[in-house]
N, C-alpha and C positions, 0 to 999 in steps of 0.2 A: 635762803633762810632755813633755819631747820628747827624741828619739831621734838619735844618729848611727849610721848605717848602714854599712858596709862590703860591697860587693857587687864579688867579683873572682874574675877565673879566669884560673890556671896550667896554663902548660904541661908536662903529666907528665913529662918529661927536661925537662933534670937535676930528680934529687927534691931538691936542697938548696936551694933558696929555697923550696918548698912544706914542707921540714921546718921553716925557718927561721921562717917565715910562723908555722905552726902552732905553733909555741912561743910566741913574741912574742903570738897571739891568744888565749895560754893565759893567759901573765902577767899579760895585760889583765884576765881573768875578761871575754871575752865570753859573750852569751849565742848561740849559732849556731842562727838559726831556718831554713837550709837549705845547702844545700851551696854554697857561694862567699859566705853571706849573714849576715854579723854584726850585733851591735847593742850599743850600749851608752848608758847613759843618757847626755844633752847635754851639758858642759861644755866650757869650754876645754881642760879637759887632755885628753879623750877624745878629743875632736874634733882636736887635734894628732896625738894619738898616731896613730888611724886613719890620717890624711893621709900621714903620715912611714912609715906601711904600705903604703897606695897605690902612693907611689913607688917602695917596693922593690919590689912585685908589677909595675909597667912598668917599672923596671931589668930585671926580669927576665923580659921579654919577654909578661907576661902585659897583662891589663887589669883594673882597678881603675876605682871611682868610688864617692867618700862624698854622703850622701842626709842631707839632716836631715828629720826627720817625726813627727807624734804618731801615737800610738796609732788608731785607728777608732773604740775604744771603752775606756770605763775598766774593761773585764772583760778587754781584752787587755791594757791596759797592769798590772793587778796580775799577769796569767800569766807576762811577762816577769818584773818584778822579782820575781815567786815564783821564776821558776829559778834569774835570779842568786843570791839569797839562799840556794837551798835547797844551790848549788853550796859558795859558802864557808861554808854550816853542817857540810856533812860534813866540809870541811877543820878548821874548831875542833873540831867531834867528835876527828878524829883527833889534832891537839895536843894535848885535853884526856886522851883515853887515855893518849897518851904520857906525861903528865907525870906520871899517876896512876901508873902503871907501873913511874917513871924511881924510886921512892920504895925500888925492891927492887932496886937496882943500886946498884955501890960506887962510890966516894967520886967517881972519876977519871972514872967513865960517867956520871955522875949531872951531872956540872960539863958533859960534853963534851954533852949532853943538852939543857940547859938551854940552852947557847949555840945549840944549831939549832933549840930550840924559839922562841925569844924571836928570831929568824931568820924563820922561819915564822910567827910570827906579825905579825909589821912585814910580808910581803910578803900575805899574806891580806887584810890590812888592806887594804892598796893596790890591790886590786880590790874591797874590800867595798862597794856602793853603796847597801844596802840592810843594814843590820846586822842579824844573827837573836838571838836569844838565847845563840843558844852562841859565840858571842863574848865575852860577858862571862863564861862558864865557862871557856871556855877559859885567858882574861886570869887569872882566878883562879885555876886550877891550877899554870899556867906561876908565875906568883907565890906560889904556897902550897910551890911548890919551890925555890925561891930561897930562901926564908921559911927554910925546911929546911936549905939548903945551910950559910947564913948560919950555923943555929943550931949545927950539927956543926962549924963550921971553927972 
């Protein structure tokens, strides 16, 4: 399997493109194996996305450059995709709470609820590279309250 890499450094003033930065590499669900140093598994779309990263880290006066490369070995590449994965299993965990949760909340909270779950869960997805099991628990919760909604309305 192979890897696109992100390796860039910002200048501390202004903090708003290192904030900016750091959001945008959140949404990605990278995995960060060191300070200016990302990764995420190879594709076209990752590999765009980084790039269109890049750029804005030299718009804003820093330096960037994407790396494509495999692993050294296949016991580093499962430790990568163990964090990714283990990163959006806490995220379905906490969907799956939510939903479980959303079950003792009235009528209005329980609707407003499920719309930011089913929210959350479409963008979890979109960084999920490696799917864990609680993903499909999750998907089940969030749906076993819909289930629910449906039945009371």
């Amino acid at each position: 399997m192979k890897w696109v890499f992100l390796l860039y450094r910002l200048p501390r003033d202004p903090s708003t493109p290192r904030i900016a930065l750091w959001r945008n590499l959140r949404r990605l669900g990278v995995v960060q194996l060191a300070d200016g140093l990302v990764a995420l598994p190879l594709d076209a779309r990752t590999k765009e996305q980084l790039e269109w990263l890049a750029d804005d880290v030299i718009d804003a006066g820093g330096e960037a450059s994407i790396w494509v490369a495999e692993a050294g070995s296949a016991a580093q590449e499962r430790a990568l995709a163990a964090r990714l994965a283990e990163a959006v299993a806490a995220e379905y965990r906490t969907v799956r709470t939510a939903a479980l949760a959303a079950s003792a909340l009235g009528v209005s909270a329980r609707r407003r609820t499920l719309r930011r779950l089913r929210r959350d869960l479409r963008g979890i997805r979109a960084r999920d590279y490696f799917p864990p099991p609680e993903a499909a628990e999750a998907r089940r919760a969030v749906e076993a309250l819909a289930e629910a909604m449906e039945a009371t309305a």
